[in-house]
C-alpha positions, 0 to 999 in steps of 0.5 A, a space after each residue: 831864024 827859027 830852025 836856027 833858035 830850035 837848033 840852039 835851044 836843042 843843044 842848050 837842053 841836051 846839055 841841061 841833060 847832061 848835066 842834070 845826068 851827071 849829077 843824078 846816076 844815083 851811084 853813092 860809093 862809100 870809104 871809111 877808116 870805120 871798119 866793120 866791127 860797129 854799126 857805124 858804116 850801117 849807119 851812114 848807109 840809113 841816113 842815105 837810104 833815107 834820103 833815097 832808097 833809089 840808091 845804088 849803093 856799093 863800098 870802096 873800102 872801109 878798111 883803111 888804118 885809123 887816120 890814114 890820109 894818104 891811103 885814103 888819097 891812094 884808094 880813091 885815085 885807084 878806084 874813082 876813074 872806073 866809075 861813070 861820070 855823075 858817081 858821087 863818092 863819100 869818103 870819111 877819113 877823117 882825124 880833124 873832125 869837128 875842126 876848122 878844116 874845110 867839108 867839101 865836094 870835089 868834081 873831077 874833070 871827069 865827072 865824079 863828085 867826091 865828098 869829104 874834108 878837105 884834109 889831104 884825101 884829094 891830094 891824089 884825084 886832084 892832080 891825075 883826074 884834075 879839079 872842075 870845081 870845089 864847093 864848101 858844104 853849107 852845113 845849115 842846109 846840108 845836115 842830117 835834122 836835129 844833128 847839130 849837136 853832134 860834133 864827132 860823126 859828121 861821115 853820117 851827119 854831114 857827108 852821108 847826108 850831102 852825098 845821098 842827096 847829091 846822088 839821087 838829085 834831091 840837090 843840084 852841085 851848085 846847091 851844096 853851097 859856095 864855091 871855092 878856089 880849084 885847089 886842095 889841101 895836098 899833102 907832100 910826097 916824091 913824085 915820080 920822075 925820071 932824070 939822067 936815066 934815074 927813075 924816083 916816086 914814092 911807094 904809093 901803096 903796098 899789095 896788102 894780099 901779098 906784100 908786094 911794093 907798088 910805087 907812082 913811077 908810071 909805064 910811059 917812065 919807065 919805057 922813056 928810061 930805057 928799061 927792057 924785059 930782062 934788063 935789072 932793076 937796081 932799087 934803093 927804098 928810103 923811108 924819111 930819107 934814111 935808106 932801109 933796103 938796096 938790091 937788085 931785081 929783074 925786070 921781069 912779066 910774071 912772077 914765075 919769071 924767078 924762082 920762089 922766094 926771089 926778087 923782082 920787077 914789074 908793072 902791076 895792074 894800074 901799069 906802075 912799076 912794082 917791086 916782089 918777091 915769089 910768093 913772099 912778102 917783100 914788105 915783111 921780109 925787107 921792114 917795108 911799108 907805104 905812104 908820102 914818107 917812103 919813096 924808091 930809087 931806081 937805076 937800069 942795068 941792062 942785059 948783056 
């Protein structure tokens, strides 16, 4: 009986661990729409380093256009599941602030906290890494002191603040306040498919280096379409459902598969498929840009 209690009670405190870890790594990763011409970025990283200069702290991006919502949705899902489990993320994107949406922390199925408005940003992480739990931020208790009666930098006021102590343990996930249904504020957009041997998606984002189109539409789609190296890819990109380009591009491993200037097809880094031209901009050639409100189609034509 008792190697059985101390054999439970290993376990329950091994767990206690755990969880006491995943919410103390002290990693605090930051996003904004700010950029850096200001001191507003500075600023949300004093208030964190207030709370605690144990921090680690490191920036996702802070060049996302004003107001932005679907990029901010996008940089996350790209960057967020190379982090340790217990990294909390602060991202400021924020177009409603001082409104009625909801100021939140989301806990991915895998162990990272994402604290932000619930406004679309979690539109991306919440369908690919899954919800554990959503908390609302109890503003009373977690806001920078003496901050309330500023209404328009809650990124410093509130998501900073809430994020440094959530980081560095000063609070538990259950003390940044009441919980909430496991959903999100979602925002629309084609998601990627593949019927009848017709591949869909978005045009989640564009290489901005490069001006290249990355699109939603996964390697396991396009290998269950049949698509092979060498095969091409026909493309037609709609913008609000009015098409804005067609063309032809082949399927290809490398850039230096076609010569400069000339189109293709390929699977980029996060392994989507992708759309190029050799050392050219696609997206300024062709008038072409990203977001919920672009989306692709895509039919095989096989090599002969």
């Amino acid at each position: 009986m008792i190697t059985r209690f101390l054999h439970i009670f290993a376990l329950f405190f091994l767990l206690l661990l755990t969880n006491l870890a995943f919410a103390q790594n002290k990693i605090l990763v930051f996003q904004s729409d700010f950029g850096l011409k200001d001191g507003a970025v500075s600023a949300m990283k004093g208030v964190a380093v207030g709370v605690s200069p144990d921090l680690k702290i490191f920036d996702l991006t802070h060049e996302i256009p004003a107001y932005n919502i679907w990029e901010a949705a996008y940089r996350l899902v790209q960057t967020v599941p190379y982090y340790p489990a217990g990294t909390v993320f602060v991202s400021v994107v924020d177009p409603g602030v001082g409104t009625a949406r909801k100021s939140v922390v989301l806990k991915t199925k895998t162990g990272q906290f994402i604290v932000t408005p619930d406004n679309g940003t979690l539109t991306l992480v919440a369908q690919s890494l899954g919800i554990e739990q959503v908390r609302e931020i109890n503003e009373v208790k977690n806001r920078r002191k003496d901050s309330e009666k500023s209404y328009t930098f809650h990124g410093r006021d509130v998501y900073a603040y809430t994020g440094a102590k959530l980081a560095s343990g000063a609070i538990t996930y259950d003390e940044v306040g009441p919980e909430l249904p496991k959903q999100v504020v979602e925002i629309p957009y084609q998601k990627a498919s593949l019927e009848n041997g017709v591949l869909k998606g978005s045009i989640s984002i564009l290489d901005v280096q490069y001006g290249n189109i990355w699109t939603d539409i996964g390697d396991d789609l396009v290998r269950q379409s049949g698509a092979k190296y060498g095969d091409v890819l026909h493309l037609q990109i709609f913008h609000q459902r009015k098409k804005m380009y067609e063309g032809d591009a082949p399927y290809s491993q490398t850039f230096g598969a076609v010569t400069v200037g000339k189109p293709l097809s390929y699977l980029n880094s996060l392994l989507q498929l992708s759309f190029a031209l050799n050392q050219e901009s696609f997206a300024l050639v062709h008038h072409i840009s990203s977001g919920n409100e672009w989306s692709v189609v895509v039919t095989i034509q096989k090599a002969k």
